[in-house]
N, C-alpha and C positions, 0 to 999 in steps of 0.2 A: 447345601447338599440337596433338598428338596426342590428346589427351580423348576427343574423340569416336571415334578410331578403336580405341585401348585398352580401352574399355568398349562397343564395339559386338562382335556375335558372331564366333567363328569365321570363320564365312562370306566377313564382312565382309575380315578379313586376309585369307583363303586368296586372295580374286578376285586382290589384285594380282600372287599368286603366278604364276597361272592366267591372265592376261588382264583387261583394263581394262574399266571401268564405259564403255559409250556413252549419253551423253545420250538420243539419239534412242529409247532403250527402257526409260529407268529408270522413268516414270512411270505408275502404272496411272491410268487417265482413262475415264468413262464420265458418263453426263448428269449425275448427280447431284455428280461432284467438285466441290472445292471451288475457287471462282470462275469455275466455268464453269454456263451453263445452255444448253438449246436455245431455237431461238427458234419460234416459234407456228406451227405446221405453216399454217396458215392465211392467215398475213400470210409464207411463204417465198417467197423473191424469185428463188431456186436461181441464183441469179450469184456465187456466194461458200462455200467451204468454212465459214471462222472469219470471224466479226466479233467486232474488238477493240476493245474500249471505244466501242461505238455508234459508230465511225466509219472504221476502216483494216480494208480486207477483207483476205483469207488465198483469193486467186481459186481457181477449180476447174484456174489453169494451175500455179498454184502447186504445187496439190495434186498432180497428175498429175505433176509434177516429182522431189517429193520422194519418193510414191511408188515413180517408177523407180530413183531412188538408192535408198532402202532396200532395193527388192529384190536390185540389185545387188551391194550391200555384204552382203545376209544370204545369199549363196549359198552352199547348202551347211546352210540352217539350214532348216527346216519351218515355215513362220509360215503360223500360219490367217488364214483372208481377215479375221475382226476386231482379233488381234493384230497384223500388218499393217496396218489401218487407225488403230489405235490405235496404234503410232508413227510413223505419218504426222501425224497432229494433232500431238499432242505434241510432236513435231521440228517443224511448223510453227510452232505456238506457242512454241515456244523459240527459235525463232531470231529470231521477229518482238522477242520481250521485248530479246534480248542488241543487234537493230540498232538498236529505239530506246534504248535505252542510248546504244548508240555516237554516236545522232544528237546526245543529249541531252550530250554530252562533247565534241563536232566529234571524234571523229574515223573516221576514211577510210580504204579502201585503195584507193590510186591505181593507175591502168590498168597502171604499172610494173611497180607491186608482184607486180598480178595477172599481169602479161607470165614474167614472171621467174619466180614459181612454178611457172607451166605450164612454160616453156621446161627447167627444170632436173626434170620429174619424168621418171624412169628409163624408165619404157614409151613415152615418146613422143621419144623419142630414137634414133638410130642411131651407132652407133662414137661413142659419147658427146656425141655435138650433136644437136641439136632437129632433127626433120627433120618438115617442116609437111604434109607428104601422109600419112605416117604418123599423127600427130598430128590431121589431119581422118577419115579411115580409122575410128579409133580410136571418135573422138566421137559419127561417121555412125554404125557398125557394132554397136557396142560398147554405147555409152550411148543409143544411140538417139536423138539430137536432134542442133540445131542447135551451130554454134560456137557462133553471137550468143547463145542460150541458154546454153549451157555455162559461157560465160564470163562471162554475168550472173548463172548461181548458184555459179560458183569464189570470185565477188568477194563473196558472200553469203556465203560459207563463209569467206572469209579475215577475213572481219569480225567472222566470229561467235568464231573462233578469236583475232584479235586483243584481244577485248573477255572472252574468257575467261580469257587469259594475262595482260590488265592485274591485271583481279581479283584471280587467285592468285599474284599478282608476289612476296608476302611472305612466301610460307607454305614454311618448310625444316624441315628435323628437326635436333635436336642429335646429338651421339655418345650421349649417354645413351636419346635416347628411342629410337636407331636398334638399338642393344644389346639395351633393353627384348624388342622386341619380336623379336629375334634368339634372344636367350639363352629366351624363353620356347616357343619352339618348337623348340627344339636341345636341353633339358636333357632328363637321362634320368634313368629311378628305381625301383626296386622297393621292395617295400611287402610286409608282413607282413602276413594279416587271418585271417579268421573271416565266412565265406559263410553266414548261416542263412536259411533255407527254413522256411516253414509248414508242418505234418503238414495233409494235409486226407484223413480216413478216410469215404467215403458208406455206411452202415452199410444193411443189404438192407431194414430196415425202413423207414428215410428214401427208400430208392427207391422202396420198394412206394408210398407215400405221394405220391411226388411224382409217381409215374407216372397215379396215380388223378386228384391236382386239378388237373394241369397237361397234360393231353393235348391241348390245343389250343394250348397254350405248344410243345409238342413237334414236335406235327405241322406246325406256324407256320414250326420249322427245318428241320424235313426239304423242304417244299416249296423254302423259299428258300434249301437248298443241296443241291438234287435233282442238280446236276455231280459233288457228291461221291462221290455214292452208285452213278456210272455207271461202269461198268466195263470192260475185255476181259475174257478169262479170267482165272483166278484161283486160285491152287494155298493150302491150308493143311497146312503139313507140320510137323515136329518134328524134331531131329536131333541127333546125340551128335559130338561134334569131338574129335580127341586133334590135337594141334598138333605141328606139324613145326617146328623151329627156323630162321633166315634162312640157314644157313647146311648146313643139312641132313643135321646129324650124327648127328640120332635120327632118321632116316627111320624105317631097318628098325626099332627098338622102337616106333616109333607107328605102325608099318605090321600088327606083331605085337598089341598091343593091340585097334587097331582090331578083328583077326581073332576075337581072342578073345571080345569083346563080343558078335560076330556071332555067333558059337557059342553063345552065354546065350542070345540074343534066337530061335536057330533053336530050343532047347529049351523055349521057353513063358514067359522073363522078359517082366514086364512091358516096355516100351517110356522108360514117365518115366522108371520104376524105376532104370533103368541112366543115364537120361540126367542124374537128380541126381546118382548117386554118382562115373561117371566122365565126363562130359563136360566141355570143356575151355572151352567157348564161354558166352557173355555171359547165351543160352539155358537155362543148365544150373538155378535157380532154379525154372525156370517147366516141369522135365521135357523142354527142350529144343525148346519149343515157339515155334514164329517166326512164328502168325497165317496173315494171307493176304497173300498178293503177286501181283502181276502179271509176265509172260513181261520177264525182263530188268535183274529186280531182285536179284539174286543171281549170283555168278558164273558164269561159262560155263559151265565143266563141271557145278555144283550146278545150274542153272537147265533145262541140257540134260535130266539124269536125272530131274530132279522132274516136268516136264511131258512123261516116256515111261511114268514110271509110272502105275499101279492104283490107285485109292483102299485102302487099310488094307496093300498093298504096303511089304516095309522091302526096300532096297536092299544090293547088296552094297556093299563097301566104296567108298568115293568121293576120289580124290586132286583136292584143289586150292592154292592158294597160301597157305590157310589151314594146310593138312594134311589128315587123314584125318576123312570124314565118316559114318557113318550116316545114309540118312534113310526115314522115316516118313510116306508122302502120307495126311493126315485125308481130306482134302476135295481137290473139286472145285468151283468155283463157275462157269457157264455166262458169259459177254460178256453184258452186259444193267441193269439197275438194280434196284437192292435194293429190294424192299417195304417199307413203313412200317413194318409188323408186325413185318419180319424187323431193323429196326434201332435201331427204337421204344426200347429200354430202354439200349443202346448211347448218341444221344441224349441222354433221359434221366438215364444217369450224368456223360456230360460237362456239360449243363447246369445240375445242381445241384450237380459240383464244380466249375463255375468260381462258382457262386457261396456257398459255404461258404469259397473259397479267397478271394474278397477279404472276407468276414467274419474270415477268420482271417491274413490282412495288415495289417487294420488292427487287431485285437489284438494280431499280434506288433510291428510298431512302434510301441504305446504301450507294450509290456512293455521293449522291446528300446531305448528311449530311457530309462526309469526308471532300468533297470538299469545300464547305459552309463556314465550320471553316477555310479555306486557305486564304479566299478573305476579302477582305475589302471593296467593292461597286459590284453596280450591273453589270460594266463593265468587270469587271474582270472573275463575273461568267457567262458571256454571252461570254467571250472569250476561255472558256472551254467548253462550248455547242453553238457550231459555226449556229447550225440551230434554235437557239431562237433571241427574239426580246423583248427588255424593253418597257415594256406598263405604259401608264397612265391612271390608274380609271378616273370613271367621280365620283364626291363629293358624299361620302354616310353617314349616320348613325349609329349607332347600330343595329336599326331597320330596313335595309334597306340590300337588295343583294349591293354586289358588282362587277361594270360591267365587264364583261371579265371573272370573277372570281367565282361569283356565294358565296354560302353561309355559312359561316365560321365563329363562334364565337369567338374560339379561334384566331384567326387571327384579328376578326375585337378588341377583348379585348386589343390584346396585340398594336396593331395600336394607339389605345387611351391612353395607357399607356407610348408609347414610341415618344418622345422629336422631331420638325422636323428634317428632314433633316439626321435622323440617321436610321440605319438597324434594320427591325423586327428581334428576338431575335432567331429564329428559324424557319426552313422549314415546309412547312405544305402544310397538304395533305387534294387535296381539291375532291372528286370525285378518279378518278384516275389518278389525274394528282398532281403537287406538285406545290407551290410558294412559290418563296423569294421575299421580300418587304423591301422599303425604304417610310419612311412617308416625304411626299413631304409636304402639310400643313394639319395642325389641328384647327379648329373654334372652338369656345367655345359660349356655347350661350350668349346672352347678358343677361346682368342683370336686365334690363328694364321687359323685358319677363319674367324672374326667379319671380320678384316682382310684377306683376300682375297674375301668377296662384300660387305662392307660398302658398297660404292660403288654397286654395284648394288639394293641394301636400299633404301639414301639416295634415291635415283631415285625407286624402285618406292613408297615412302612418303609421297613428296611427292606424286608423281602421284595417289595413292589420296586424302590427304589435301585434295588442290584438285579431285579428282571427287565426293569429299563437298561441302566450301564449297560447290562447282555446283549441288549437290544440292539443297542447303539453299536459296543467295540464289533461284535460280528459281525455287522452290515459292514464296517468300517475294513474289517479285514478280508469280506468278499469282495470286494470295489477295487482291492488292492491286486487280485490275483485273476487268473484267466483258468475258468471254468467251462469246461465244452462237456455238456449232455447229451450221450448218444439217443438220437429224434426217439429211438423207442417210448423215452419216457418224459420226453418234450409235451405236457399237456394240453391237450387241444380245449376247441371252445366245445363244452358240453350241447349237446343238439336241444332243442326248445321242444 
């Protein structure tokens, strides 16, 4: 019975987690769907929204009707004036299929029926009983029309509701399939792997090269992403950190460092120089250097000093939450946008590394799939990629990233599917990068748990699973019939 809900996505499960399918908006509809066409601008009679099967119209009272309800019920939701139109047809068209259904069965809902549902809903009610002034109040004010209306489309609604619950009268879940789909969104896991990354090196002669035959390729980007390149001001600085601990036990020695640094630097050392050998920050590779930034991109007190300083100015010592800072203002750059000139080659490197980088993604996953099938653990293939390192997740979900790793279905499916302590079935590419995995352990939820929301699972399953059937037999029975939508409310493409 669950088939189709098992093997349909993610998505598919989460909705009933989240909130139920409504008919009235599941369908995308526009002229061209299938069993609907317009009818001849020419030969339009414009007394009729739908005409179904060349003979039962879908009137413009109809339409006006259900449009009120739709928008009523969507309060709170944005719907543009064609998405709104388009489930309004649709909810037209649907409801018309499900009454003659019901006609074609005999059956009815009697004035009782419909007496009795109005009388028992909770807003039209006072100290628990119906109270009719209220209840008109409501209809006038509220829904905007008539009783006799209202109560000609409650009894439209209750039919249509009657002839959807006949339908799905059969369809429940077992214990097992209810579990299934319990247990796979509850079980937990970590995983042992091997993260490799492509080298993509743009060597100065492949730029000099590419800046020459592709300048029109270049310039192409700079125009159509000319926001990039727009600015406020803009500080480039460089900067030496000796790190204060959380707990701020070596203030005074990083506070003494710092000082001492500043003593080299007031005597003629270089700037990098000191900022390779003692800096403590991320910057320290690159001689401590952190580019441009803009007012607000670095801490308060770092952001205060840098934009008071002097272009080639080093600063005296600097305390922030990081610890003790040096800094070194390069540049200034003015509020304003970069010239082509001044970015040109910038550009240029990123555009012929992104694409050297998917030339060398799909050699590493043809290398990285060969080798794969050689090994038997993750030691082996970390013994063939001398510059990787086996990592271990921290515990995840279904529903949840995986750390280091980031977000992978197919990976995270096949982890639950495979046994501990043995090798994921397959290489998988995460980003641009690829991993192999080893499932270290797997949790299953407890049963205790499973049995106290079980009931509510069973509900929420069924219900999702007879919004499918819906899904399904109504498509089924619009395909079957010839529908012509007078073009009034044929939706067009909304303008950009």
């Amino acid at each position: 019975m669950f088939k189709s809900l098992r093997q349909g996505s993610k998505s598919i499960v989460l909705t009933f987690m989240f909130g139920l399918i409504s008919l009235s908006f599941v369908f995308a509809f526009g002229s061209g769907a299938d069993g609907c066409r317009s009818v001849d601008p020419s030969q339009r009679t414009a007394t009729y929204a739908v005409l179904m099967n060349g003979k039962d119209r879908i009137t413009l009272g109809d339409y006006s009707e259900k449009r009120k309800d739709i928008m009523l019920r969507s309060r709170g939701k944005r719907l543009g004036e064609n998405q709104l139109n388009t489930a309004v047809i649709n909810s037209l068209i649907n409801d018309y299929i499900f009454i003659n259904y019901a006609k074609s069965i005999n059956l009815t809902v009697s004035d009782k029926e419909r007496d009795s549902y109005i009388e028992n809903v909770e807003y039209f009610q006072t100290d628990g009983k119906f109270d009719f002034n209220k209840y008109k109040g409501i209809i006038q004010n509220y829904y905007n029309t008539t009783l006799i209306q209202h109560e000609r489309n409650m009894k439209k609604a209750l039919l249509v509701d009657k002839v959807q619950k006949l339908l799905t009268s059969t369809i429940t879940a077992s214990e097992k399939e209810i579990w299934d789909i319990f247990s796979k969104y509850n079980k937990s896991a970590t995983i042992s792997y091997i993260k490799i990354s492509p080298t993509v090196v743009v060597a100065p002669e492949e730029l000099t090269k590419f800046l020459a035959e592709k300048d029109a390729e270049i310039k192409k980007y700079y125009d159509d992403h000319k926001d990039s390149y727009t600015h406020g001001l803009q500080a480039k600085a460089s900067h030496i950190l000796i790190k204060v601990s959380k707990d701020g036990k070596n203030d005074a020695e990083a506070k003494k460092k710092i000082e001492d640094i500043k003593k080299e630097l007031d005597g003629g050392a270089d700037f990098a120089t000191l900022a390779k050998k003692y800096s403590e920050g991320p910057s320290k590779s690159k001689g401590g250097d952190l580019g441009y930034f803009g007012k607000g991109r670095m801490v308060k007190e770092f952001d205060a000093k840098v934009f008071s300083m002097k272009v080639g100015e080093i600063s005296s010592p600097v305390k922030t939450s990081f610890g003790y800072h040096l800094i070194k203002l390069v540049d200034l750059k003015k509020a304003g946008v970069d010239s082509y000139d001044s970015v040109k080659l910038q550009i240029a490197e990123k555009l012929l590394k992104k694409s050297k980088e998917k030339e060398a993604v799909t050699t590493l996953e043809k290398d990285l799939k060969v080798k794969y099938g050689e090994v038997k653990n993750l030691e082996e293939l970390k013994a063939m990629y001398p510059n990787t390192e086996i990592k271990e997740s921290k515990i995840f979900s279904y529903t949840t990233y995986i750390s280091g790793i980031g977000s992978s279905e197919e990976l995270k499916n096949d982890t639950f599917k495979t046994a501990k302590d043995n090798m994921l079935p397959k290489v998988y590419k995460v980003g641009n990068s690829f991993v192999v995995a080893k499932v270290k352990e797997i949790e299953l939820p407890s049963k205790d748990e499973f049995n106290k929301q079980k009931e509510q699972l069973k509900n929420a399953l069924i219900q999702q699973e007879k919004n499918l059937f819906l899904q399904s037999w109504i498509t089924e029975q619009r395909n079957k019939m010839k529908i012509e939508v007078d073009p009034t409310y044929i939706t067009k493409e909304e303008k950009k």
